[in-house]
N, C-alpha and C positions, 0 to 999 in steps of 0.2 A: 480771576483769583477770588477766593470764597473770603465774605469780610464779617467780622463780628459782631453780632447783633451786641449791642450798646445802648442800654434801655435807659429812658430818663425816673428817677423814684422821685414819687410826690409823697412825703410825710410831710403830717398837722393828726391825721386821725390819733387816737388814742384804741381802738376796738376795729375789729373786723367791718373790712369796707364790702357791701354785699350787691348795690347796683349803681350803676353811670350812667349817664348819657350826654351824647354832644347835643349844640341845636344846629342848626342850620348854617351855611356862611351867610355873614352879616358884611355889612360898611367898614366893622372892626372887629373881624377876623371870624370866628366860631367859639366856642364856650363849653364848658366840660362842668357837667356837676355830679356831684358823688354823697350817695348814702351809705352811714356810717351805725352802726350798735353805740356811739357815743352821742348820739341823738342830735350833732352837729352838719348839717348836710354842709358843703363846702363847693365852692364856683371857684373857676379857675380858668387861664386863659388855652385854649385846647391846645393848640401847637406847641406850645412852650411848657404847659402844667404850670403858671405860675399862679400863685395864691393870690385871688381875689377878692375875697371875703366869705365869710359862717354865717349863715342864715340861726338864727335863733329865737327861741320858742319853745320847741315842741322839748316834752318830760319825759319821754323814751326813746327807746332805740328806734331810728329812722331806717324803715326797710325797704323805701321806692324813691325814686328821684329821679325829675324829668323836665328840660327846658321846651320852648314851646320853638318852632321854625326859625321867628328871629329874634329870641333871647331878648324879651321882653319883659317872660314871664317865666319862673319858678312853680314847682310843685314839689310835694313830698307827702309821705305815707308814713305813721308812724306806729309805734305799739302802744302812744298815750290814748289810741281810738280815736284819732283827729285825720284827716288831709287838710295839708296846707296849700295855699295858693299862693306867691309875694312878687315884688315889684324885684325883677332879679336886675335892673339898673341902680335903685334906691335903695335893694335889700329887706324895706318895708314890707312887713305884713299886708297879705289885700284881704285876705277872708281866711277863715277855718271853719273846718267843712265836720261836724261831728259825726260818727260812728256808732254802732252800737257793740264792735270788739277790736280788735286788732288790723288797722288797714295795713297792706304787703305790698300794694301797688299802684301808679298814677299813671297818667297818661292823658295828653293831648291831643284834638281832634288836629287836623292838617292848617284850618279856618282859626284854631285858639280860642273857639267860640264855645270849646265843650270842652271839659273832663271827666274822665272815665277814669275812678276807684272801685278798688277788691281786695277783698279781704277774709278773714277767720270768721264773719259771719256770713260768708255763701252768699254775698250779693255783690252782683256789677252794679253799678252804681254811676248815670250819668248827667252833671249837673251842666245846665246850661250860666256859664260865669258871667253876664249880662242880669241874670235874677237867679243865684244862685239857688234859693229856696222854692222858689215857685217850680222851677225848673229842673227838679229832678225827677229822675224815675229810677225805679227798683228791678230788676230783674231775678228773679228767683235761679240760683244753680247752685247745683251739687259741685261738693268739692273744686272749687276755682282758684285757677294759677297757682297756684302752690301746692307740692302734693298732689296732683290732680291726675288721673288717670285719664280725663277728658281736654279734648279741644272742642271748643264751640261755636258755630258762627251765627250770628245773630245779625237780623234785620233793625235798624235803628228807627225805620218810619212805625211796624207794628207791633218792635216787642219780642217777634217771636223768633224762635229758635228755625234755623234756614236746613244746617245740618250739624252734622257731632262727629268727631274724630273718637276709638276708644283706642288705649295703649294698655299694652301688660305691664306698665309697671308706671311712677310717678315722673309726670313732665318736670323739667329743673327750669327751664325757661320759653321764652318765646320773644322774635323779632319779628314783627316787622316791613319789610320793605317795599314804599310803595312806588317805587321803580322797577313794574314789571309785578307787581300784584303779588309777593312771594314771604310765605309765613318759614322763618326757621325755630325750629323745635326739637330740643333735646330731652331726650332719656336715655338712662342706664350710659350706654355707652355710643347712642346711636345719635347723629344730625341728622334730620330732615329736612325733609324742601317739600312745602305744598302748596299749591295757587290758595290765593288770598280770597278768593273770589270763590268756587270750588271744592276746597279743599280737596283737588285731587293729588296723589302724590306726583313729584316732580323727581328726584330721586335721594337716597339717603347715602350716610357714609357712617363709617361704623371706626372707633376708635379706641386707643390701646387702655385706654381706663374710663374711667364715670367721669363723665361732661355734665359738670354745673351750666355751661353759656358758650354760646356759638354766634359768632358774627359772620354775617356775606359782605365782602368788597362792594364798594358803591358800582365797580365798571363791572360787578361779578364775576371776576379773574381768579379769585380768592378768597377760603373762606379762614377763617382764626377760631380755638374753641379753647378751652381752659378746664380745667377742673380737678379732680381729687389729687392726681398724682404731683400737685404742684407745677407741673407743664405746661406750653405753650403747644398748640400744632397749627401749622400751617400745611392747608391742603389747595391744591388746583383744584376750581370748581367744576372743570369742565372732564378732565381725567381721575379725579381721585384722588392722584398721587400726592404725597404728602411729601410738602417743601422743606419743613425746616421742622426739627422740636427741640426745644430745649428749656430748663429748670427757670422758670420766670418769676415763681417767689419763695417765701418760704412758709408756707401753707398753701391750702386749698386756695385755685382759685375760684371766684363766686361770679365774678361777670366779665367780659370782655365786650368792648364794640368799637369799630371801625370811626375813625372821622368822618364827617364829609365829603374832603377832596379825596378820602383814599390813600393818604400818603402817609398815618397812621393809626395806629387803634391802639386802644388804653386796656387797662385791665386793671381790678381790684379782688383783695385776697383778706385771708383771711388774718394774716399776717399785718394788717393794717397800714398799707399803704397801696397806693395807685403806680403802675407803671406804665409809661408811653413807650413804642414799641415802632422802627421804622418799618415800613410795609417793603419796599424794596432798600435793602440796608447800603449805605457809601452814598446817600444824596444829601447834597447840600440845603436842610428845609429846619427852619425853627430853630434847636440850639444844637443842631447837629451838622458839623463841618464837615468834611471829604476833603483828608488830606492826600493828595497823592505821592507814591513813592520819588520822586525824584522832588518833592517839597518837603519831604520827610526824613533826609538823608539817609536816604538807600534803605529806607527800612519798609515794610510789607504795607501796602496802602490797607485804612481802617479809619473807622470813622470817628473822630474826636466831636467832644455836647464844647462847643465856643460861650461865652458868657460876651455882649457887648460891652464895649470899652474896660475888658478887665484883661489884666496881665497876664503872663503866664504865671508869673510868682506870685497873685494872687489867687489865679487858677490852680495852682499847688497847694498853696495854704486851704482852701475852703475844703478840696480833695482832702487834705491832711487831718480835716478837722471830722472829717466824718465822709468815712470811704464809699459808705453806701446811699446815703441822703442828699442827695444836692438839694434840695430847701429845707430851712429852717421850719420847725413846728408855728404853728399860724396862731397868732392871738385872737382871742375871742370877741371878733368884734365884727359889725352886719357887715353884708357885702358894698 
């Protein structure tokens, strides 16, 4: 019997939330951080979306954000021309990393020993966090990650460029995966799959509107992609075919990614808020219960978000109180 996807909404943003990422599973669970145009990047606990703490600092809209394997450490990218680094247990600033325009993106090597920035002035950018300053190098490229008509792969020991993907039209994102060495990459309306290693194509899927961000399942069962038409879709990675779509927010979505284990993926829109989303929907995982029909008095089994140790007449009143937000907006204070 077909059950209702029943998604968790994380509001605090004020402004369009534009990229996420989990880290890794940790001792205490996995971890979800989100950039926001309110210049507030936000941690949050993954499974659950609950508010952790606002990284604060940076003076513009924050347009990258990325925890390291085991959420240790924070990064973010902003339009003040800074990347930030911080202490994502303490919330503490560790370093800021200057620019010479608008950085759009961060990223951590596998080791946490490197970060890789990009941005509006056409450089990759990767500093070694042990000597931040000594430790950089510049890479010269046209048109990078945003807008960009190219993929590029680059050798890290000399520098140089290995080989070059070109597209007829501009990339909106790129994942990715290094279980099994696999880049995904959208345009226009298209996802692709190409060895990470290679860049040979692996195969593409083509979708019913323009794809902002495209996520692969950790067990590659499934991929998830998001964009203009305010829609969700779930496709089989191995046939095609397409599982499930349905209206996930109320704008454009801007990014989507899978957790960890696989048994969620989040998405962020423009409509400024985050939504968690069950990967196979009626399991019991996070704040999401599976009631069954004969617990349910005879009514159609579907899945209920449980809150622990709170009532049902609690659980009505907070519903009551705001039909669509199950967290309250987050106070402005570090993580």
């Amino acid at each position: 019997m077909a059950m209702r996807q029943t998604p968790l909404t994380c509001s605090g943003h004020t402004r369009p939330v534009v990229d996420l990422a989990f880290s890794g599973i940790t001792p205490y669970g996995y971890f979800l951080i989100s950039a926001c145009k309110d210049g507030k990047p936000m941690l949050r606990q993954g499974d659950t979306g609950d508010w952790i703490g606002t990284f604060l600092g940076h003076k513009g809209a924050v347009w990258g954000a990325t925890l390291n394997k085991d959420a240790t450490k924070a990064a973010t990218a902003a339009a003040d021309f800074t990347a930030k680094v911080w202490d994502a247990v303490s919330g503490d600033e560790l370093m800021t990393l200057a620019h010479k325009h608008i950085v759009k993106t961060v990223d951590f090597t596998q080791d946490s020993n490197y970060l890789l920035t990009g941005g509006q002035d056409k450089l990759l950018r990767i500093y070694d966090l042990n000597k931040p300053e000594a430790g950089k190098h510049n890479l010269n490229i046209i048109n990078i990650i945003f807008l960009s008509l190219f993929c590029r792969l680059w050798d890290h020991a000399t520098m140089t460029e290995v080989k070059s993907l070109n597209f007829n039209m501009s990339v909106s994102s790129m994942e990715y995966i290094p279980e099994g060495e696999i880049l995904v990459i959208t345009y226009g309306r298209s996802i692709a799959f190409h060895s990470a290693v290679s860049l040979d194509p692996i195969k593409s899927f083509e979708a019913p509107a323009t794809i902002n961000s495209a996520s692969l399942h950790p067990e590659k069962e499934f991929l998830v992609a998001g964009g203009e038409d305010f829609k969700l879709y779930k496709y089989d990675y191995n046939s095609g075919e397409e599982l499930e779509s349905y209206k996930g927010h109320f704008g454009p979505i801007h990014c989507v990614r899978f957790s960890p284990d696989g048994e969620l993926y989040a998405s962020g829109s423009e409509d400024g808020t985050l939504r968690l989303w069950q990967t196979v929907v009626g399991k019991t995982y996070g704040l999401w219960k599976c009631v069954l029909p004969e617990e349910d008095s005879g009514e159609l089994a579907k899945p209920k978000i449980g809150f622990p140790e709170t009532t049902e007449e609690e659980l009505e009143e907070i519903a009551s109180e705001n039909s669509d937000c199950i967290y309250p907006s987050a106070p402005d204070v570090k993580a």
